[in-house]
C-alpha atoms as an extended CHARMM CRD file, in Angstrom:
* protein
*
        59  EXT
         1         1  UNK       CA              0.0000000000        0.0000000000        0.0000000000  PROA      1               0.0000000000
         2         2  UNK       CA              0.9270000000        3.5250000000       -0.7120000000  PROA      2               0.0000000000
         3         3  UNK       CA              2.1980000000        5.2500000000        2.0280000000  PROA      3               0.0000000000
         4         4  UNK       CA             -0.0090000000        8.3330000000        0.8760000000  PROA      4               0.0000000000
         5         5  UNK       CA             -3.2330000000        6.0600000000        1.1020000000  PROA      5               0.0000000000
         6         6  UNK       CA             -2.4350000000        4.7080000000        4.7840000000  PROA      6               0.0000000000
         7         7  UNK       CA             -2.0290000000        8.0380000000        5.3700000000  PROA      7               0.0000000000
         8         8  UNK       CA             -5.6310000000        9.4870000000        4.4410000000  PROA      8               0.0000000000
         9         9  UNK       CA             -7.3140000000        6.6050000000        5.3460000000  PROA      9               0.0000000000
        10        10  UNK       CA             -5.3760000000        6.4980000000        8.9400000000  PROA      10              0.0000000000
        11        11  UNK       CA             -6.9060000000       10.2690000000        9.2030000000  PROA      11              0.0000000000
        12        12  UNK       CA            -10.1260000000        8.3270000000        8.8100000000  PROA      12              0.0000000000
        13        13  UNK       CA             -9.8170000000        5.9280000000       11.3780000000  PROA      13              0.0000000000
        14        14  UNK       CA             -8.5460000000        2.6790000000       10.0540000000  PROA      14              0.0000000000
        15        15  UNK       CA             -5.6720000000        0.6420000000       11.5210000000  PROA      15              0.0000000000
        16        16  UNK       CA             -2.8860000000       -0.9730000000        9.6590000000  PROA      16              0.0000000000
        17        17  UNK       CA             -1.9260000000       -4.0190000000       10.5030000000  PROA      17              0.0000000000
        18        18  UNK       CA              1.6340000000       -6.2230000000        9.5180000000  PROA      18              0.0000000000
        19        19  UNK       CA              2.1530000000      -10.3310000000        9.2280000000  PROA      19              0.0000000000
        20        20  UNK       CA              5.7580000000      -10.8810000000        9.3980000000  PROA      20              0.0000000000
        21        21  UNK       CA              7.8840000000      -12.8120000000       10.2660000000  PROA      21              0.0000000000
        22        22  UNK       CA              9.8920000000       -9.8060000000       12.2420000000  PROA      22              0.0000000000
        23        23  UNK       CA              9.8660000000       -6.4610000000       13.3250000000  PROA      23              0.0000000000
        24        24  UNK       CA             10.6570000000       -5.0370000000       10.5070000000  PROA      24              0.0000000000
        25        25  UNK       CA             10.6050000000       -0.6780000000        9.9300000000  PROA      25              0.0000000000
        26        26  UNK       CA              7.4360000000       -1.2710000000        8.0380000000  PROA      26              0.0000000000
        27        27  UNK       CA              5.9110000000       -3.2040000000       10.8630000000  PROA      27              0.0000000000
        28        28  UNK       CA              7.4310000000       -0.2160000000       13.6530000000  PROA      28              0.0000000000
        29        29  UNK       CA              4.8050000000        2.2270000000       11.8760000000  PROA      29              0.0000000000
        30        30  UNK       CA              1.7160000000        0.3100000000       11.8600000000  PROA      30              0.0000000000
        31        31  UNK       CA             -0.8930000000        0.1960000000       14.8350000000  PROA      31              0.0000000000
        32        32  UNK       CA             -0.3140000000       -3.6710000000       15.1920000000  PROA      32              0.0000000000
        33        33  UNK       CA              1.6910000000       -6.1090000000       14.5360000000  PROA      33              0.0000000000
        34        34  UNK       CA              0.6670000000      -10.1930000000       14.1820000000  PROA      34              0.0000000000
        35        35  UNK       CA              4.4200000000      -11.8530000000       14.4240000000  PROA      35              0.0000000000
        36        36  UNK       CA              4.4540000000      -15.1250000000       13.0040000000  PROA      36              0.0000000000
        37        37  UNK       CA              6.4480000000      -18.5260000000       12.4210000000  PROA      37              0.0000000000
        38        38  UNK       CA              8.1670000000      -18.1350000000        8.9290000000  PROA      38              0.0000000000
        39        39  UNK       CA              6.3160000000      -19.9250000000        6.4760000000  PROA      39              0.0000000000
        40        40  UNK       CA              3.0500000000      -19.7680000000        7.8090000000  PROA      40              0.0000000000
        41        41  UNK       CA              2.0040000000      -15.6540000000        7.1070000000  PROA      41              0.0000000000
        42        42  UNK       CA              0.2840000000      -17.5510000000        3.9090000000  PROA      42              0.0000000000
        43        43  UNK       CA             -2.1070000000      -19.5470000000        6.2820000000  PROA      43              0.0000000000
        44        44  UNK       CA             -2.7280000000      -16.6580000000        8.7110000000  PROA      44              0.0000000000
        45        45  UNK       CA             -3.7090000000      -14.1610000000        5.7820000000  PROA      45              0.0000000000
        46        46  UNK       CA             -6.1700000000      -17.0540000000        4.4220000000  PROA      46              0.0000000000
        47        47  UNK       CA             -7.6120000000      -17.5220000000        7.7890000000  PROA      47              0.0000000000
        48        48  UNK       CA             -8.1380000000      -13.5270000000        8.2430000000  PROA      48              0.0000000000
        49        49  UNK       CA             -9.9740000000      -13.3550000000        4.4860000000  PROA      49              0.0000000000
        50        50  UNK       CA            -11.7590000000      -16.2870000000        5.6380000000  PROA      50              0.0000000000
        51        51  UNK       CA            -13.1320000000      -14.8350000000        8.4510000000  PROA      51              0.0000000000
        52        52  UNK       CA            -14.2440000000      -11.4570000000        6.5010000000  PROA      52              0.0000000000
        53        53  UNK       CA            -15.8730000000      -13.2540000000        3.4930000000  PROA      53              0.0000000000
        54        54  UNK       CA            -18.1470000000      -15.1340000000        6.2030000000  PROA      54              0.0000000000
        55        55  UNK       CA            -19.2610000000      -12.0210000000        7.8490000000  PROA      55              0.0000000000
        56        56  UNK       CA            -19.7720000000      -10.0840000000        4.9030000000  PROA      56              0.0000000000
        57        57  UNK       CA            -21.4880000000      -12.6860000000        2.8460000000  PROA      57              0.0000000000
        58        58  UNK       CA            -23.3900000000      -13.5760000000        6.6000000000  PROA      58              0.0000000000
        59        59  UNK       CA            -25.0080000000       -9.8050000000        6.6070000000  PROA      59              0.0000000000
């Protein structure tokens, strides 16, 4: 993402978060951080659209 577009849309009130495997300076700058094992930032990313499409599609 753009750092312009976090930007506005931070002044809006949405929260960035990072999967990685490390702190990294991107990950320093965002409201929270999910650390992870390496490998498995795939699987956690498919479980959090998971989750999303069943609540939207649930509404």
């Amino acid at each position: 993402m753009s750092w312009y577009i976090f930007l506005e849309r931070e002044s809006r009130g949405a929260k960035l978060v990072a999967i990685d495997e490390s702190q990294s300076p991107t990950a320093e700058v965002t409201h929270d951080v999910l650390l992870v094992q390496p490998g498995t930032d795939g699987a956690v990313s498919c479980a959090i659209m998971y989750v999303l499409f069943r609540q939207v599609l649930s509404v």
